[in-house]
VMD Tcl script that builds the backbone (N, CA, C; Angstrom):
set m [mol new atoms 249]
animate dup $m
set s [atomselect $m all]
$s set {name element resname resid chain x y z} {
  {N N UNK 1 A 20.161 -9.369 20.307}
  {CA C UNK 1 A 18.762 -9.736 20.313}
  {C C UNK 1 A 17.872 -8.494 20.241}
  {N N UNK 2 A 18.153 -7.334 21.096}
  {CA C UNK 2 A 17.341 -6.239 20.827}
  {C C UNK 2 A 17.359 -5.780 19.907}
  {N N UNK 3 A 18.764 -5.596 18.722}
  {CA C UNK 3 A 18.904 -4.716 18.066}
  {C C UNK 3 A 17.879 -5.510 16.584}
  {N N UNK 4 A 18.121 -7.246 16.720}
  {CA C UNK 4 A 16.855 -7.797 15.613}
  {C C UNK 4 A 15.361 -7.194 15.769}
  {N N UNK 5 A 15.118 -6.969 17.242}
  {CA C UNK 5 A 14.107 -6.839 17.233}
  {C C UNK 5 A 13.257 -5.480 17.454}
  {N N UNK 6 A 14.388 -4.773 17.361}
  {CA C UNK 6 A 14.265 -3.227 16.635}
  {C C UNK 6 A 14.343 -3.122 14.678}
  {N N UNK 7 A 15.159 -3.555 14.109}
  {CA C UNK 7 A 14.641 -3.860 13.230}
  {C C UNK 7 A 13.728 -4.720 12.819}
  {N N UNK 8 A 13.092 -5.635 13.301}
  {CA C UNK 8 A 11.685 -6.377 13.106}
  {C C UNK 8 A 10.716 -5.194 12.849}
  {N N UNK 9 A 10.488 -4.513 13.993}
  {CA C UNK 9 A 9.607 -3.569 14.176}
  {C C UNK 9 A 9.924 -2.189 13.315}
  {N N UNK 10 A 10.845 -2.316 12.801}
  {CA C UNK 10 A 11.318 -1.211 12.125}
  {C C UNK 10 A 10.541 -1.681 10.166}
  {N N UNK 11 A 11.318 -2.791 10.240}
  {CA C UNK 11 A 10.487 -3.583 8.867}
  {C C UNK 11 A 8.968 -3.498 8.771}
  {N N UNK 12 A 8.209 -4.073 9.888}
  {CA C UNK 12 A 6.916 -3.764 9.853}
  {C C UNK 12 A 6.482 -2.251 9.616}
  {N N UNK 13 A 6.875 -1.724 10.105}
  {CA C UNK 13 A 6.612 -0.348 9.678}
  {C C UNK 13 A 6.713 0.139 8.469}
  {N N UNK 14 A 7.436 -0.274 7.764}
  {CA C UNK 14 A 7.910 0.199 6.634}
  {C C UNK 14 A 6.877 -0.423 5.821}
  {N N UNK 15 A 7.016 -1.885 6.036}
  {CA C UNK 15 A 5.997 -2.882 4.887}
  {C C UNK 15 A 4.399 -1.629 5.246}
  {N N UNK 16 A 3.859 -1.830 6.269}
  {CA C UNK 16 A 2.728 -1.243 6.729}
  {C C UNK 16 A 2.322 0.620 5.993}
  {N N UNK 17 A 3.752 1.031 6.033}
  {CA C UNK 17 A 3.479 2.190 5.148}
  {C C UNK 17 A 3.057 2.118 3.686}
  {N N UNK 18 A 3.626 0.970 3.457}
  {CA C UNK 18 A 4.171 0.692 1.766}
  {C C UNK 18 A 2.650 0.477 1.243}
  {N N UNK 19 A 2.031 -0.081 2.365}
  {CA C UNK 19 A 0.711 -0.182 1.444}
  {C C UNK 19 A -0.548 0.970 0.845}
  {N N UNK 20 A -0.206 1.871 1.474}
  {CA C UNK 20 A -0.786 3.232 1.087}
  {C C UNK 20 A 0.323 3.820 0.039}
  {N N UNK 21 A -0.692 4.744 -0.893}
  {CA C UNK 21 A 0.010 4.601 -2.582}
  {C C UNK 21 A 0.650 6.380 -1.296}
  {N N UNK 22 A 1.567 6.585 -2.226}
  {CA C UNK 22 A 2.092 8.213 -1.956}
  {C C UNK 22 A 1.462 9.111 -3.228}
  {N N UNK 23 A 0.420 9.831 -2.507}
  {CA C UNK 23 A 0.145 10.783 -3.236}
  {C C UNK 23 A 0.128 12.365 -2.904}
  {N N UNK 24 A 0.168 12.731 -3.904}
  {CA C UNK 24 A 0.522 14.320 -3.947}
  {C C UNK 24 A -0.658 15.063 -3.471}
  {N N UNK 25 A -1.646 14.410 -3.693}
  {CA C UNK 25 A -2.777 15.077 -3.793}
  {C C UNK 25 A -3.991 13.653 -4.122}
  {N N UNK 26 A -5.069 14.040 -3.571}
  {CA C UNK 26 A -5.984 13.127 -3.649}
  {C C UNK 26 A -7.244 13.491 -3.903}
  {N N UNK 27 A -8.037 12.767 -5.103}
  {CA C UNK 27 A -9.695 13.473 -5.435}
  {C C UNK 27 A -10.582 12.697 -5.246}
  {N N UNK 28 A -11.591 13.332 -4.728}
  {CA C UNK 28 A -12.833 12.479 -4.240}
  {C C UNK 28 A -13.369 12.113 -5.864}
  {N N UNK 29 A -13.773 10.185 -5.584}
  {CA C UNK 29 A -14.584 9.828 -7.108}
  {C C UNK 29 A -16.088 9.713 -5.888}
  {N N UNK 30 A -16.871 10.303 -6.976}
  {CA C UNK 30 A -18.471 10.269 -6.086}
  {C C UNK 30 A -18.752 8.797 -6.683}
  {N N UNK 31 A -19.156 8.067 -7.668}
  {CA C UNK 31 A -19.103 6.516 -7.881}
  {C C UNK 31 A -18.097 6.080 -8.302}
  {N N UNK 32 A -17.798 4.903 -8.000}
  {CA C UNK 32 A -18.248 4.184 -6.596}
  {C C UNK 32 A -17.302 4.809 -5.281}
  {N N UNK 33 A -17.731 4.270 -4.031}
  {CA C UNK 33 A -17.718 5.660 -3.326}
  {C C UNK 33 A -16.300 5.521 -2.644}
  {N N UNK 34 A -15.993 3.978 -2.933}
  {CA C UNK 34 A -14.529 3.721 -2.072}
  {C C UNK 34 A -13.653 3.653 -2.944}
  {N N UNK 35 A -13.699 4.368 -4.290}
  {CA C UNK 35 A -12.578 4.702 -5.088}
  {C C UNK 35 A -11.510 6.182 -4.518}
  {N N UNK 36 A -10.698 6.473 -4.935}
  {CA C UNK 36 A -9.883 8.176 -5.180}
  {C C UNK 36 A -9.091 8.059 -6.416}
  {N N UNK 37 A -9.176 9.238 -6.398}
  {CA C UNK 37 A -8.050 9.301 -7.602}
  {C C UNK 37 A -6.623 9.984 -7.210}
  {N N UNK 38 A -5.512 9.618 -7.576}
  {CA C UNK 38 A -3.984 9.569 -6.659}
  {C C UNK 38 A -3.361 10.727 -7.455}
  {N N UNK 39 A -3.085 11.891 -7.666}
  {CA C UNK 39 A -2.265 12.726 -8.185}
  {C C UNK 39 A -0.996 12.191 -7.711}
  {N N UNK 40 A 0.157 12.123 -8.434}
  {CA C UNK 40 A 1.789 11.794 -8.894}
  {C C UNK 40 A 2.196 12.801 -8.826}
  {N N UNK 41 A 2.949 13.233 -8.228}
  {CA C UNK 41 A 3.572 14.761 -8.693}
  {C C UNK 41 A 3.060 15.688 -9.028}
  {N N UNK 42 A 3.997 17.350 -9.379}
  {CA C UNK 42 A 2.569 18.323 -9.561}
  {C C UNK 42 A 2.918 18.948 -10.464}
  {N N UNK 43 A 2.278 20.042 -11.174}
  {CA C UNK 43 A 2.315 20.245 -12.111}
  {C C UNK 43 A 3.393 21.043 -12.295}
  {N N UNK 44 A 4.244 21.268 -13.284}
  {CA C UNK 44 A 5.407 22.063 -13.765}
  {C C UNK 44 A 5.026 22.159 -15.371}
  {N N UNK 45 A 6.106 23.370 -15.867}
  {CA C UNK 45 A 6.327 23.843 -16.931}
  {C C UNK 45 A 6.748 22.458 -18.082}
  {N N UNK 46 A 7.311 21.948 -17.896}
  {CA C UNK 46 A 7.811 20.833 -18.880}
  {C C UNK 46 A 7.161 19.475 -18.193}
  {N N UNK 47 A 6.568 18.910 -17.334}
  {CA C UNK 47 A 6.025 17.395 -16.476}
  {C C UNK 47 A 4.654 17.988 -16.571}
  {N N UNK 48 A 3.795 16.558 -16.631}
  {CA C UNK 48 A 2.859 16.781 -16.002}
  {C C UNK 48 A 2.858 15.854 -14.858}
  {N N UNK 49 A 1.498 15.551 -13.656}
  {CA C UNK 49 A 1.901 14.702 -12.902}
  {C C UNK 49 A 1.164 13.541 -13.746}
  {N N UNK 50 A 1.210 12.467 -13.031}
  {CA C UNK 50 A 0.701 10.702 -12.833}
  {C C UNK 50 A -0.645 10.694 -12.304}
  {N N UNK 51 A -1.803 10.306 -12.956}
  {CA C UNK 51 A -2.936 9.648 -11.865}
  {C C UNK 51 A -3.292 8.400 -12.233}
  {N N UNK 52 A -3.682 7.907 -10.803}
  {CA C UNK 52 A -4.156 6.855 -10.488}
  {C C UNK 52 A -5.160 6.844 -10.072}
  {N N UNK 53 A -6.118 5.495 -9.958}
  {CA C UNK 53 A -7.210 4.617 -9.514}
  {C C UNK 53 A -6.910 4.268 -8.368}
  {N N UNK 54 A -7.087 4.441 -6.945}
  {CA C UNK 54 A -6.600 4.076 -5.784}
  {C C UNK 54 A -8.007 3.580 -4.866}
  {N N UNK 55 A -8.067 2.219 -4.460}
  {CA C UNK 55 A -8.916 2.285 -3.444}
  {C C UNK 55 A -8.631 2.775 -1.685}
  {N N UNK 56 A -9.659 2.987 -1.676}
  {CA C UNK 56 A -9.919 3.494 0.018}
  {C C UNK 56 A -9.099 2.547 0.852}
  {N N UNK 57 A -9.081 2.789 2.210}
  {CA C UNK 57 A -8.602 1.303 3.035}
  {C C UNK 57 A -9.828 0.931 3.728}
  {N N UNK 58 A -9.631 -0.658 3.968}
  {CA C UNK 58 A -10.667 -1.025 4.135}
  {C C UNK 58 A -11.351 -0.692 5.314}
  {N N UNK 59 A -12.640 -1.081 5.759}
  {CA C UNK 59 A -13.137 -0.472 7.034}
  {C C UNK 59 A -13.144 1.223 7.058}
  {N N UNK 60 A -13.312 1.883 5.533}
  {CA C UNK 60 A -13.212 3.208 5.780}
  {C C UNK 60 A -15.111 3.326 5.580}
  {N N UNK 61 A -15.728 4.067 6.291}
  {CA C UNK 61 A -16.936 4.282 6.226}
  {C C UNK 61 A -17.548 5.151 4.647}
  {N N UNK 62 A -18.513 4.512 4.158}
  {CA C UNK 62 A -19.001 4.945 3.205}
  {C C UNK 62 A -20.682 4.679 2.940}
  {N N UNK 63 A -21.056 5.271 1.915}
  {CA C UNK 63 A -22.853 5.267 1.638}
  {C C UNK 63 A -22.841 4.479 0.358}
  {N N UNK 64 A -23.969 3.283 0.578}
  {CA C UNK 64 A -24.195 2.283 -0.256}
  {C C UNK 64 A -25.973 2.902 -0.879}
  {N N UNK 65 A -26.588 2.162 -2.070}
  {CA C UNK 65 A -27.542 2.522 -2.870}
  {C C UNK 65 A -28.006 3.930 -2.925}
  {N N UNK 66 A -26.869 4.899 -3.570}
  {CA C UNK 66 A -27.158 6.467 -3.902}
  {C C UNK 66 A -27.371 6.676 -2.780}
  {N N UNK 67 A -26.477 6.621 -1.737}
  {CA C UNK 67 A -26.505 7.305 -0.282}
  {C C UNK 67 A -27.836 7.354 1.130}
  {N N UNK 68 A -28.361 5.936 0.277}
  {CA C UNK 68 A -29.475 5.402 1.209}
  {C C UNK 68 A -29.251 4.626 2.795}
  {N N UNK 69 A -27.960 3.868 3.057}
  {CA C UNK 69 A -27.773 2.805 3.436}
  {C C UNK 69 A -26.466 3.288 3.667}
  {N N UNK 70 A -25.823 3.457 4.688}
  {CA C UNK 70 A -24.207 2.989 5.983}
  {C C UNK 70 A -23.797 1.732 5.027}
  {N N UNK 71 A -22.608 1.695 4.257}
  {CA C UNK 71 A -21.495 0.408 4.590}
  {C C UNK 71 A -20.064 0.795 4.794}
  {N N UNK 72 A -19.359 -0.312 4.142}
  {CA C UNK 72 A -18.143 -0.029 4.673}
  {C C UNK 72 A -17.186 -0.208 3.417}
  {N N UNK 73 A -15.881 0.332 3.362}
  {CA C UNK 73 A -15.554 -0.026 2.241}
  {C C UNK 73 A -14.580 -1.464 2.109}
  {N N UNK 74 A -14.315 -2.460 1.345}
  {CA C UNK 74 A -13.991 -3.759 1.244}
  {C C UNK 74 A -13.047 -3.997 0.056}
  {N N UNK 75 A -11.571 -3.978 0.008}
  {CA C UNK 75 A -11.037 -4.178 -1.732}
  {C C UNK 75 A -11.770 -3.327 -2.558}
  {N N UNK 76 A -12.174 -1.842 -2.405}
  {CA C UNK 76 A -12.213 -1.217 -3.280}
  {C C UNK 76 A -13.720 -0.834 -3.639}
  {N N UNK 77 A -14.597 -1.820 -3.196}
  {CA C UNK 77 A -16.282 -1.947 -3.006}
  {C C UNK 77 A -17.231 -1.652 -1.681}
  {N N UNK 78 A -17.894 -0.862 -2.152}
  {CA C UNK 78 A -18.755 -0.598 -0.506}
  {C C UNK 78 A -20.053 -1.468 -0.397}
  {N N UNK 79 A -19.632 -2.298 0.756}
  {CA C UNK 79 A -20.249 -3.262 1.290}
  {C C UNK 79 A -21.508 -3.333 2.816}
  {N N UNK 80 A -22.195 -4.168 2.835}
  {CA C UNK 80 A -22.800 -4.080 4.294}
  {C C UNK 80 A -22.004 -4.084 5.161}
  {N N UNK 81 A -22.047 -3.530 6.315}
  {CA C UNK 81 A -21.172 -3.576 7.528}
  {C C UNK 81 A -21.411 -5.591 8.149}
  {N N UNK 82 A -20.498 -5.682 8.596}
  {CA C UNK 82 A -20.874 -7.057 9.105}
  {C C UNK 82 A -20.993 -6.469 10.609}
  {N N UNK 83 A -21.933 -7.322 11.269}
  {CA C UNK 83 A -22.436 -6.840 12.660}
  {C C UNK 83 A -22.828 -6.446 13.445}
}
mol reanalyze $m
mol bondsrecalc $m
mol representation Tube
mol addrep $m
């Protein structure tokens, strides 16, 4: 029974990591504000790396109408804070 429920908690963890992309490196996009961009690997003589479009996680704090206005970020969009 313990040992399921060491792996339970072991699974969650894993799923819970899985949702953040692995990046090498990460660049601020100034619009829109809860975007990044994901560097893949790095640069070498014969590779280049991979980029990606990555949103923020949610509830990460950000500036809504050209940095007038506090929201939050939501699936990728910065939103009003609720509350």
């Amino acid at each position: 029974m313990r040992f399921s429920c060491i792996l339970g908690l072991l699974a969650m963890c894993l799923i819970a990591k899985a949702d953040e992309p692995e990046c090498t490196r990460k660049w601020p996009v100034l619009w829109p504000p809860c975007l990044f961009i994901c560097q893949h690997g790095s640069w070498g003589r014969h590779s280049w790396p991979r980029f990606t479009l990555e949103h923020k996680p949610n509830g990460t704090s950000c500036r809504r109408h050209l940095g007038l206005s506090h929201g939050v970020c939501l699936n990728g969009r910065c939103v009003k804070p609720v509350g």
